[in-house]
DOBAFI-713538 format. One line per 4 residues: number of its first residue (from 1); their letters; for each residue x negated, y, z of C-alpha. Coordinates in nm, 4 decimals, decimal comma. Layout:
BEGIN
NUM) a) X/Y/Z  ... $
This chain:
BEGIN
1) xxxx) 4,4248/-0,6707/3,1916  4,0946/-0,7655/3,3213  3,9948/-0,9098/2,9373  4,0162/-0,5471/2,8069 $
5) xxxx) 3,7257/-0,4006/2,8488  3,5392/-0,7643/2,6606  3,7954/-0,7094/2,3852  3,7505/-0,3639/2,3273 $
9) xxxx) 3,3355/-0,4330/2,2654  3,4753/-0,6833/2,0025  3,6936/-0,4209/1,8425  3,3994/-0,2495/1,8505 $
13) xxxx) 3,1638/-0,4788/1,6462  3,4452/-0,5094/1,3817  3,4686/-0,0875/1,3357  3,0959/-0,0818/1,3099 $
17) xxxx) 3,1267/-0,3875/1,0409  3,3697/-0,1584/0,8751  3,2171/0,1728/0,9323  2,8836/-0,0263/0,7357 $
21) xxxx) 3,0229/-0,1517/0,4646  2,9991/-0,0447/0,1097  2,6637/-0,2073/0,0202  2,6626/-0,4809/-0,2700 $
25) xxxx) 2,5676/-0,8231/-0,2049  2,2587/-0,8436/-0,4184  1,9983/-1,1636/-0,2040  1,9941/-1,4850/-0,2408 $
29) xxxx) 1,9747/-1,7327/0,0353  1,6128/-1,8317/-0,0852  1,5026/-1,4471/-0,0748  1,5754/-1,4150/0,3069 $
33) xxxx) 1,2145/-1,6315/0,2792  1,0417/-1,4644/0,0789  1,1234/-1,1463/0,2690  1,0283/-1,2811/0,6310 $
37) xxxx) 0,7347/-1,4135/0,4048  0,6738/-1,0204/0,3278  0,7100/-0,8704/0,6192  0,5068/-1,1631/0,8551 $
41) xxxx) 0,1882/-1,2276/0,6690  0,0018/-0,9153/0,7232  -0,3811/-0,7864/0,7129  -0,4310/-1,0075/1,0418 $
45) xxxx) -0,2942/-1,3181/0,9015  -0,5106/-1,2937/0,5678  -0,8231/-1,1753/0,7177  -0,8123/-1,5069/0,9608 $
49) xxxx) -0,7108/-1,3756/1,2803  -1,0454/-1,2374/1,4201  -0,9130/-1,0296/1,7087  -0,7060/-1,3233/1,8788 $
53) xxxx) -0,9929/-1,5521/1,8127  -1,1913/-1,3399/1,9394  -1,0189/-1,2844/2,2725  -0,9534/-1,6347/2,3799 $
57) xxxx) -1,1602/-1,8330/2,1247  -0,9840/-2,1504/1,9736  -0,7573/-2,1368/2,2385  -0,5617/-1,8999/2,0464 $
61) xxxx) -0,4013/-2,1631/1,8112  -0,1944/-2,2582/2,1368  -0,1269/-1,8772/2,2254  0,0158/-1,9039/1,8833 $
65) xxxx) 0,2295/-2,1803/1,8644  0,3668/-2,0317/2,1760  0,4720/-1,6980/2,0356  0,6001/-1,8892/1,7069 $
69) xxxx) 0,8384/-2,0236/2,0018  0,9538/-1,6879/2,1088  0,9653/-1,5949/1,7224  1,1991/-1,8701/1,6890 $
73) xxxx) 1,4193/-1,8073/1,9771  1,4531/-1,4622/1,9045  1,6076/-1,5616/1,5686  1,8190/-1,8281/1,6768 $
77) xxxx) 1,9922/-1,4990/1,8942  1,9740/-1,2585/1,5897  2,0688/-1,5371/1,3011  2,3824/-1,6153/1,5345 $
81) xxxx) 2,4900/-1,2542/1,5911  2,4281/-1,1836/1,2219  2,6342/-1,5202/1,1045  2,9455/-1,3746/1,3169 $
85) xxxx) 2,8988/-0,9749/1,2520  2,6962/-0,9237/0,9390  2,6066/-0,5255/0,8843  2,2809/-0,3045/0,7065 $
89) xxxx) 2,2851/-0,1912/1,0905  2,2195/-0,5570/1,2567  2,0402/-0,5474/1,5628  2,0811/-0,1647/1,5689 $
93) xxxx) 2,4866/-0,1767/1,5452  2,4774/-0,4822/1,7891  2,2847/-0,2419/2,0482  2,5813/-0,0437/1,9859 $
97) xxxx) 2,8479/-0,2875/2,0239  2,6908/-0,5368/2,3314  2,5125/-0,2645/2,4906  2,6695/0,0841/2,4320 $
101) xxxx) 2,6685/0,3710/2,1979  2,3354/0,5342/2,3762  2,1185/0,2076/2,3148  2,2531/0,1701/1,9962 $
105) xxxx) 2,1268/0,5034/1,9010  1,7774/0,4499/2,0432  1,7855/0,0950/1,9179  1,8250/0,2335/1,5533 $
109) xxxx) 1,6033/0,6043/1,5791  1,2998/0,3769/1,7293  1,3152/0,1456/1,4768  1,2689/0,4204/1,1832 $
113) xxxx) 1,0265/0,5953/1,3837  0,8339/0,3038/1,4513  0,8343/0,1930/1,0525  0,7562/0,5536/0,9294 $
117) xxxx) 0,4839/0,5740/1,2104  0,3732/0,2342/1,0944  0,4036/0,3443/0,6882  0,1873/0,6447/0,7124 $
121) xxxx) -0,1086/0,5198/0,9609  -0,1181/0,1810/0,7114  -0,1756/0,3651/0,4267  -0,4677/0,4867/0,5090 $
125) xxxx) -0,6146/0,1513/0,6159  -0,6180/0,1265/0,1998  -0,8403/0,4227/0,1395  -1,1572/0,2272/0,0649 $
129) xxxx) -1,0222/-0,0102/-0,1766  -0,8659/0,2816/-0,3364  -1,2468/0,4868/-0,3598  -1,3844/0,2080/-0,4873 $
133) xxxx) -1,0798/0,1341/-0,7802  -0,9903/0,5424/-0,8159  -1,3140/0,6903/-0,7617  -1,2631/0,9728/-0,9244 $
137) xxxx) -0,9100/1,0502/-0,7383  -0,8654/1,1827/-0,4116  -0,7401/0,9173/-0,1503  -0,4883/1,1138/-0,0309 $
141) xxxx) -0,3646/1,1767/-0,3722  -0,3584/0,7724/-0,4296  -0,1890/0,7200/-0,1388  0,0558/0,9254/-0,2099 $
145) xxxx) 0,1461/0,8013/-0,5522  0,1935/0,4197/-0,4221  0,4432/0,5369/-0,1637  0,6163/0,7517/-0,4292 $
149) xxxx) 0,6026/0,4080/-0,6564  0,7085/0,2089/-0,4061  1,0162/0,4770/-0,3344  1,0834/0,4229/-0,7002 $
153) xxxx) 1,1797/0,0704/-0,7168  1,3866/0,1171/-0,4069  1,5802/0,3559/-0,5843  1,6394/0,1228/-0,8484 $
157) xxxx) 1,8213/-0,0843/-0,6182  1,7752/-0,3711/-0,4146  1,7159/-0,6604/-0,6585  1,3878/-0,4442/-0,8163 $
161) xxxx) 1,2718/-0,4861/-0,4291  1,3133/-0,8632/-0,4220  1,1478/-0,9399/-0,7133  0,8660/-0,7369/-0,6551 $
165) xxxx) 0,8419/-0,8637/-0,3264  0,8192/-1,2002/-0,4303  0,5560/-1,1318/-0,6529  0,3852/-0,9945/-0,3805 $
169) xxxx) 0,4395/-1,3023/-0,1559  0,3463/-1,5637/-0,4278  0,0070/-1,3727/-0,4590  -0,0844/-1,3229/-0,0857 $
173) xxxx) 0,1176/-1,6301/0,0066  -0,1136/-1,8898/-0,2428  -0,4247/-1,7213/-0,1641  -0,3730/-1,7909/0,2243 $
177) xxxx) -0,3009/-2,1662/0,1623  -0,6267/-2,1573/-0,0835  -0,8433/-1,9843/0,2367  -0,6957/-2,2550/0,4415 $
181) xxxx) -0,7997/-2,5508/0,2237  -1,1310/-2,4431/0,2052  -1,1914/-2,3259/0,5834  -1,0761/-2,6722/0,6588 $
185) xxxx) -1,2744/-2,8351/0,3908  -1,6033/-2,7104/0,5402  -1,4568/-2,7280/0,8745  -1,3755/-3,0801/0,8147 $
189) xxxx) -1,7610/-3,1684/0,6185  -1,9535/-3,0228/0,9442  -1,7051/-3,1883/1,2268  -1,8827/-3,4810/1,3669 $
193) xxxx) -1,6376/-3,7690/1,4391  -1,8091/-3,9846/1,6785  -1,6530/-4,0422/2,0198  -1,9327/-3,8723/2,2173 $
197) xxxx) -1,9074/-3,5488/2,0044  -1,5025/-3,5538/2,0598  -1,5580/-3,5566/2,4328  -1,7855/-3,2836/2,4365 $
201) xxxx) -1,5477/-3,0713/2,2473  -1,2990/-3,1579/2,4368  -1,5158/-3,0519/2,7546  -1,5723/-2,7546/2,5640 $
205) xxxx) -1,2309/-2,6403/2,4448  -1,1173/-2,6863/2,7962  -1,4159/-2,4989/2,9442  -1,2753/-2,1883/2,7183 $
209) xxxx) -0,9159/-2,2144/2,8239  -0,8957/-1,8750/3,0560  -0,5332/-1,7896/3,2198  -0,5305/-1,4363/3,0835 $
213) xxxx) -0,6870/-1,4608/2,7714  -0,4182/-1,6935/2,6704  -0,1832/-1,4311/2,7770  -0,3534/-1,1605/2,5864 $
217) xxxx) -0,3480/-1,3820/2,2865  0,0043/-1,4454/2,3229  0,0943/-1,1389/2,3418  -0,0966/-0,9878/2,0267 $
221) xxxx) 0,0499/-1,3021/1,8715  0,3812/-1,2406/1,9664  0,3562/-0,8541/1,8349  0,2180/-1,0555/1,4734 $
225) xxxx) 0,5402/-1,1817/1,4255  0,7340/-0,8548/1,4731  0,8669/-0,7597/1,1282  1,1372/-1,0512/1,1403 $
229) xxxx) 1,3865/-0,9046/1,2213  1,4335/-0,7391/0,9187  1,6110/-1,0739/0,7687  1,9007/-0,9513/0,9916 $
233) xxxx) 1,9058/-0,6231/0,7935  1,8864/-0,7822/0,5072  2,1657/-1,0566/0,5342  2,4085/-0,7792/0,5061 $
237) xxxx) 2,3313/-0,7809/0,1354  2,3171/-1,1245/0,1191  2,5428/-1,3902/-0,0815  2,6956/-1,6716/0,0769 $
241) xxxx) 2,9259/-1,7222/0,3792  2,7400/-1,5837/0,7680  2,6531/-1,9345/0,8978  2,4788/-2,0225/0,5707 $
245) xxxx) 2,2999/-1,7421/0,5899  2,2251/-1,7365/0,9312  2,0860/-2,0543/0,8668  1,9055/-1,9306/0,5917 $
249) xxxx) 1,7640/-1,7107/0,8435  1,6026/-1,9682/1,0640  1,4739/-2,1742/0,8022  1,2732/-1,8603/0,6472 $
253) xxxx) 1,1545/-1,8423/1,0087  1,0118/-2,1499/1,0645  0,8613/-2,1611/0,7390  0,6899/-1,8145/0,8422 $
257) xxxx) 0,5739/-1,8662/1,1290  0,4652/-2,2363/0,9659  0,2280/-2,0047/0,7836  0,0942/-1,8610/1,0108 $
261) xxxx) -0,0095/-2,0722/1,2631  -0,1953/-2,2741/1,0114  -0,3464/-1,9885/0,9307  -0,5061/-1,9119/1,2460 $
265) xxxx) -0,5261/-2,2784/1,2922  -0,7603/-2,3690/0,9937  -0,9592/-2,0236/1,1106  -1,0084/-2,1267/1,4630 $
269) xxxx) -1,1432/-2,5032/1,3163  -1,3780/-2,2658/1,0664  -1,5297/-2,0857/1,3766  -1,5605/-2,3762/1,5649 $
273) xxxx) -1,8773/-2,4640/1,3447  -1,9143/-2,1503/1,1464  -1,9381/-1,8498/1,3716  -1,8188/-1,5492/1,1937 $
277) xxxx) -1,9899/-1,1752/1,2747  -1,8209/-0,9424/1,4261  -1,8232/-0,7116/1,1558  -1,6552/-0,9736/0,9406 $
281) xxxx) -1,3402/-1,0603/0,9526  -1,3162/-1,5014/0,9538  -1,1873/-1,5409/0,5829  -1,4045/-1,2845/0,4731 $
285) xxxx) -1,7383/-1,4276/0,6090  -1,5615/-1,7838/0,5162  -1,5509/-1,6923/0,1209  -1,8999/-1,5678/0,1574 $
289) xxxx) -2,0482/-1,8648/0,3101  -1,8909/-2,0523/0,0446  -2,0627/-1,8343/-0,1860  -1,6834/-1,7713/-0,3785 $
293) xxxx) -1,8391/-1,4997/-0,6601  -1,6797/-1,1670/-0,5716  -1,5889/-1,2628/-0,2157  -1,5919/-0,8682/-0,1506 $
297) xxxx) -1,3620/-0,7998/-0,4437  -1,1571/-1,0717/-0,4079  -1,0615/-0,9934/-0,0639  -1,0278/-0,6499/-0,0937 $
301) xxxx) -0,7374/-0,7127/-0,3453  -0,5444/-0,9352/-0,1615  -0,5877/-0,6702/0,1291  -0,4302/-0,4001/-0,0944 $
305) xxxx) -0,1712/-0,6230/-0,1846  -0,0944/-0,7976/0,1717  -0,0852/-0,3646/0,3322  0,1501/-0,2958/0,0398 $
309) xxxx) 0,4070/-0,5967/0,0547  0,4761/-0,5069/0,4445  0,4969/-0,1519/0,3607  0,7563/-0,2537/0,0932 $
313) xxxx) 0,9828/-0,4255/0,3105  0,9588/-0,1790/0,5851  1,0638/0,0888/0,4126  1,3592/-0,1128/0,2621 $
317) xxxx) 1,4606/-0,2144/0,6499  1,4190/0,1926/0,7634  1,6415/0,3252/0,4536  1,9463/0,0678/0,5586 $
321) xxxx) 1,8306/0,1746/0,9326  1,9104/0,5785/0,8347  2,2115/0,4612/0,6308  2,3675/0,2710/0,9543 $
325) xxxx) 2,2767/0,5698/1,1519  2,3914/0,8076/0,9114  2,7782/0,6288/0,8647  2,7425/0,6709/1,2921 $
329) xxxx) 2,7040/0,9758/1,2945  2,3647/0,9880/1,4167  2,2004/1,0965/1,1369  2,3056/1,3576/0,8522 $
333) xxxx) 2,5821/1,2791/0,6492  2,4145/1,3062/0,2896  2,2500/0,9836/0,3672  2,5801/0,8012/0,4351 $
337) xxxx) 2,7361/0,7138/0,0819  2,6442/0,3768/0,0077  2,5665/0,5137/-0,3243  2,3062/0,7625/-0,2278 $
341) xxxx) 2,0617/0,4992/-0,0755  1,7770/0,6731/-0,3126  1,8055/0,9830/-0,0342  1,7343/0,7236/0,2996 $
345) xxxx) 1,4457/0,6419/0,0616  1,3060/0,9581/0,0124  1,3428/1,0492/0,4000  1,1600/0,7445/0,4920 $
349) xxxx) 0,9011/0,7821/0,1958  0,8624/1,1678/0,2917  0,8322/1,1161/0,6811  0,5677/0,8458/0,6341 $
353) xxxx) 0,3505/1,1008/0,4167  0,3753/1,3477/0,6808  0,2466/1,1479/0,9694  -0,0334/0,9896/0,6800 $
357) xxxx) -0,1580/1,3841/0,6424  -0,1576/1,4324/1,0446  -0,3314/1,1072/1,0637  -0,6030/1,2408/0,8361 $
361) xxxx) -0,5842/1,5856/0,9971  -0,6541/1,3994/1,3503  -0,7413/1,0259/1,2809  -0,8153/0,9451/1,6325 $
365) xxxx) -0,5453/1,0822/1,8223  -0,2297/1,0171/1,5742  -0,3364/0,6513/1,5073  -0,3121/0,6095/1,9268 $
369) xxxx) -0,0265/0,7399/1,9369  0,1585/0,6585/1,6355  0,0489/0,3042/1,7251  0,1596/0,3135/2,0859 $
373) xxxx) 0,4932/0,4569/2,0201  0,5389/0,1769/1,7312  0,4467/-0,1008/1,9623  0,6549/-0,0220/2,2476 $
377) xxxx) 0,9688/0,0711/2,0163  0,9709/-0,2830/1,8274  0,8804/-0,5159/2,1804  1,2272/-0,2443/2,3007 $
381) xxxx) 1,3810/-0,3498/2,0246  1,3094/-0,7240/2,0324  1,4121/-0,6934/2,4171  1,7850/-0,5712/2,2934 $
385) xxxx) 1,8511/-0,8131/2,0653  1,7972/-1,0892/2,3012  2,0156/-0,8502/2,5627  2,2505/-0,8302/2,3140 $
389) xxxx) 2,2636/-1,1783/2,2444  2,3229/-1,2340/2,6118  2,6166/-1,0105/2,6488  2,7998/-1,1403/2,3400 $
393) xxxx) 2,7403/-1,4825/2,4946  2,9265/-1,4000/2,7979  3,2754/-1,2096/2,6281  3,5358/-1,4576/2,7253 $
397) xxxx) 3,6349/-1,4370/2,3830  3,5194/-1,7739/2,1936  3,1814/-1,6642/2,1046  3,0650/-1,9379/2,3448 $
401) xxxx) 3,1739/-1,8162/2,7443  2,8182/-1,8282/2,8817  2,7108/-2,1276/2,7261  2,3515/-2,0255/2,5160 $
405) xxxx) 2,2984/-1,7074/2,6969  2,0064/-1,8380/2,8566  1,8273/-1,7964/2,5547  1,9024/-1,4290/2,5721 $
409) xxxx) 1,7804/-1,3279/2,9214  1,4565/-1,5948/2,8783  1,3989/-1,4012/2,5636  1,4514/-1,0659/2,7140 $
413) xxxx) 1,2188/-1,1808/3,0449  0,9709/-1,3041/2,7862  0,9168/-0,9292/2,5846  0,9581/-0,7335/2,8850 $
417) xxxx) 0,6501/-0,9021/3,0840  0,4277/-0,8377/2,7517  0,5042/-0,5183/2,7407  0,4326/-0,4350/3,0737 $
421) xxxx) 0,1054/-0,6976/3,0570  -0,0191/-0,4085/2,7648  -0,1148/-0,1982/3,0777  -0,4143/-0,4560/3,1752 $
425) xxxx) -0,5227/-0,5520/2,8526  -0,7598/-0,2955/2,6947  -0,6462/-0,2472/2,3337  -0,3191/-0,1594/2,4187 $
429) xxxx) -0,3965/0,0515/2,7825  -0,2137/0,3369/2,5953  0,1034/0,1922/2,4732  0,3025/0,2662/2,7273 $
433) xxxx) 0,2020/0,5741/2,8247  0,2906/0,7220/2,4851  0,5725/0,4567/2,3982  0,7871/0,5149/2,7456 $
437) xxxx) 0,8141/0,8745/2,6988  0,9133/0,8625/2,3605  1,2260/0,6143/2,4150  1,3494/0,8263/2,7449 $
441) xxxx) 1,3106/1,1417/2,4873  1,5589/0,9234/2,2212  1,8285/0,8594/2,5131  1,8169/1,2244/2,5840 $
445) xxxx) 1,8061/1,3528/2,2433  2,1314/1,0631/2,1994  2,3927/1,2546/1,9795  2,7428/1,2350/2,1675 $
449) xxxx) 2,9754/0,8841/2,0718  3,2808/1,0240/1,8501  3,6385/0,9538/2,0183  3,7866/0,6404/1,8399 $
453) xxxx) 4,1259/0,4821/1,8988  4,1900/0,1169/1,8120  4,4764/-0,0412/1,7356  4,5740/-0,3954/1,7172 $
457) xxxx) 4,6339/-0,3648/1,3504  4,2561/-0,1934/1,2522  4,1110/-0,4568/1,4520  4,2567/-0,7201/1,2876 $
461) xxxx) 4,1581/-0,5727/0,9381  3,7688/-0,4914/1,0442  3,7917/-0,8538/1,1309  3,8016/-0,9442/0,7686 $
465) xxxx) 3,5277/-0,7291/0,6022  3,2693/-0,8317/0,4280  3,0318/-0,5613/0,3990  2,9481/-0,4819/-0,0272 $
469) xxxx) 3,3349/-0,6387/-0,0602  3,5131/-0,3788/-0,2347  3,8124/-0,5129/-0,1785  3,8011/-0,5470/0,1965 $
473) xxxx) 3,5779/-0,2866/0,2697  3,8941/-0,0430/0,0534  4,1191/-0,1352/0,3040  3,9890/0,0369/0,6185 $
């Protein structure tokens, strides 16, 4: 008798599975890449990393190669939760399961507020490349029409968003190993060699290395690689059997995060020599003091294209998001049939232009708090995964009876002292303020859990879906 409560959470994991499925199995293994690819090398990656650099000087790389760590662990918890209990609802339904139906709930309503928040306040970061290419056309009205196109090919299904994703990844992903080449090329023709200047830079480096600056670094580091978790959402449509993918999942992770700590890497060596202004962002001032012809152009391009690959994937993880919510009950029905995906879409799309237009309306107080609410729901969501991790750790029920739930509650220690750290670093003084609020308004606003009865008979079939198999997913 004592086992029943641990065995009813498991009962509960295999509902959700079967309450989620429906969806086809569209990915490749190789695609789970290219999406962390998507969704990981962002404006700050491309643009060389100023801020970081800026905070704690070269120092950074290690404040990087820290949070890659805590990247990593993080999906060595999700890949092995998503190998056992695959579902569009991943870290959202696993809230559910490991933690209870009101996390679950706040789990999955901060995520799509955080992406739409996110959608609508990036948008507009692409307003001057699009006055300079649309002149004649509003901004607002541009803006518009890429998130309608971009709604578009999600409504064409999932493969249409793979494939333009990858094209979007090959473009953004080649031109950040071509910036790295050359910032170490001239890196590498002004370093001086000799024993004496080693030592001094040594000296130097060491001279730089400041307790909390690290920390700060870490931390903005650590938010860079948010966006990962999305590979959860999308091994639910994913072919092959869960450890394969999970595995899948780890390997796009390392190659990500790979990526970008060379990145900042070959950036910080730049700086060492070349000092960048601070009104240019590293890569920027690097293709100009290579005298590249149409630095400006060239750059402002691969912006536009680096802003609208994240967006893509985002609002592919927020439409599954809504559909796992909607199929709980948490969300309106209409958005449940796993047929009618094009209507999550259009929610997501539609949300994200609202918050765009109150952005616009009132530029400096929506971006603070769009921002801060964003923030603090993704490091809140990042701390339930490893929470969940840790719980499913600990059932008595085979999925390992303690043994790796370390990484869990390390994990979970790890994001929670971050986001409490935003308090004393400057940029992010308001997260919390705005951010807190907003997650104790979710648990309030939590809809009530339905009344399910399980016998030993459902279980044992929800233990066999697959979700996107018809003919498991028929039987419950």
């Amino acid at each position: 008798m004592a086992n029943a409560p641990n065995t009813s959470l498991i009962m509960t994991i295999n509902q959700i599975i079967g309450r989620e499925s429906g969806l086809p199995v569209v990915f490749s293994r190789w695609q789970l890449t290219v999406i962390a690819l998507g969704a990981v090398i962002s404006y700050g990656v491309v643009s060389g990393s100023g801020f970081p650099l800026m905070v704690a000087g070269p120092a950074a790389v290690l404040s990087y190669g820290a949070a890659a760590l805590i990247a990593l662990l993080m999906m060595r918890c999700l890949s092995e939760l998503t190998a056992a209990h695959s579902t569009p609802g991943a870290f959202g339904s696993y809230a559910e399961a490991f933690l209870g139906w009101r996390t679950g709930f706040v789990v999955r309503a901060a995520y799509v507020a955080s992406v739409v928040g996110i959608v609508g306040t990036e948008i507009a970061m692409l307003e001057s490349a699009f006055a300079w290419w649309f002149a004649p056309l509003p901004p607002a009205l541009v803006a518009g029409g890429l998130l309608a196109g971009l709604s578009l090919v999600h409504v064409v299904g999932a493969r249409a968003f793979a494939w333009m994703e990858l094209a979007f990844v090959l473009i953004k992903g080649l031109a950040l190993l071509a910036l790295i080449v050359l910032a170490c090329r001239y890196a590498m023709g002004a370093a001086d060699f000799s024993s004496e200047a080693v030592h001094a830079a040594s000296a130097s480096f060491m001279q730089d290395l400041h307790g909390f600056a690290l920390w700060q670094a870490f931390a903005i580091a650590t938010m860079g690689f948010i966006g990962l978790e999305i590979l959860s959402i999308a091994a639910s449509e994913t072919k092959g059997h869960g450890v394969c993918v999970g595995r899948s999942m780890r390997t796009a992770t390392r190659w990500a995060a790979l990526l970008v700590v060379a990145g900042v890497s070959a950036s910080a060596w730049f700086q060492w020599h070349e000092v960048a202004p601070p009104a240019l962002a590293p890569f920027v001032f690097l293709l100009e003091f290579s005298q590249v012809p149409g630095a400006r152009l060239a750059f402002s391009v691969l912006m536009v294209v680096t802003v609208v690959s994240v967006l893509n994937c985002l609002i592919y993880g927020a439409s599954r998001m809504l559909f796992s919510m909607a199929r709980a009950g948490q969300a309106p029905a209409k958005l449940a049939p796993a047929s009618g995906l094009g209507r999550a879409i259009a929610v997501v799309t539609t949300l994200a232009i609202l918050v765009y237009a109150a952005h616009k309306a009132f530029p400096g107080v929506v971006y603070v708090a769009v921002s801060s609410i964003a923030i603090t729901a993704l490091l809140a969501i990042w701390a339930a995964i490893f929470l969940a991790y840790f719980r499913y750790r600990r059932l008595p029920d085979g999925a390992g009876q303690g043994r790796g739930s370390w990484r869990g509650a390390v994990g979970a220690l790890v994001i929670v002292t971050i986001t409490v750290s935003t308090l004393w670093i400057e940029a992010f003084a308001p997260t919390l303020l705005y951010g807190v609020p907003f997650l104790i308004l979710l648990a309030v606003c939590t809809p009530k859990a339905p009344r399910v009865s399980v016998s030993p008979q459902s279980a044992a079939i929800s233990c066999l879906v697959k979700p996107g198999n018809p003919a498991t997913s028929a039987m419950i």
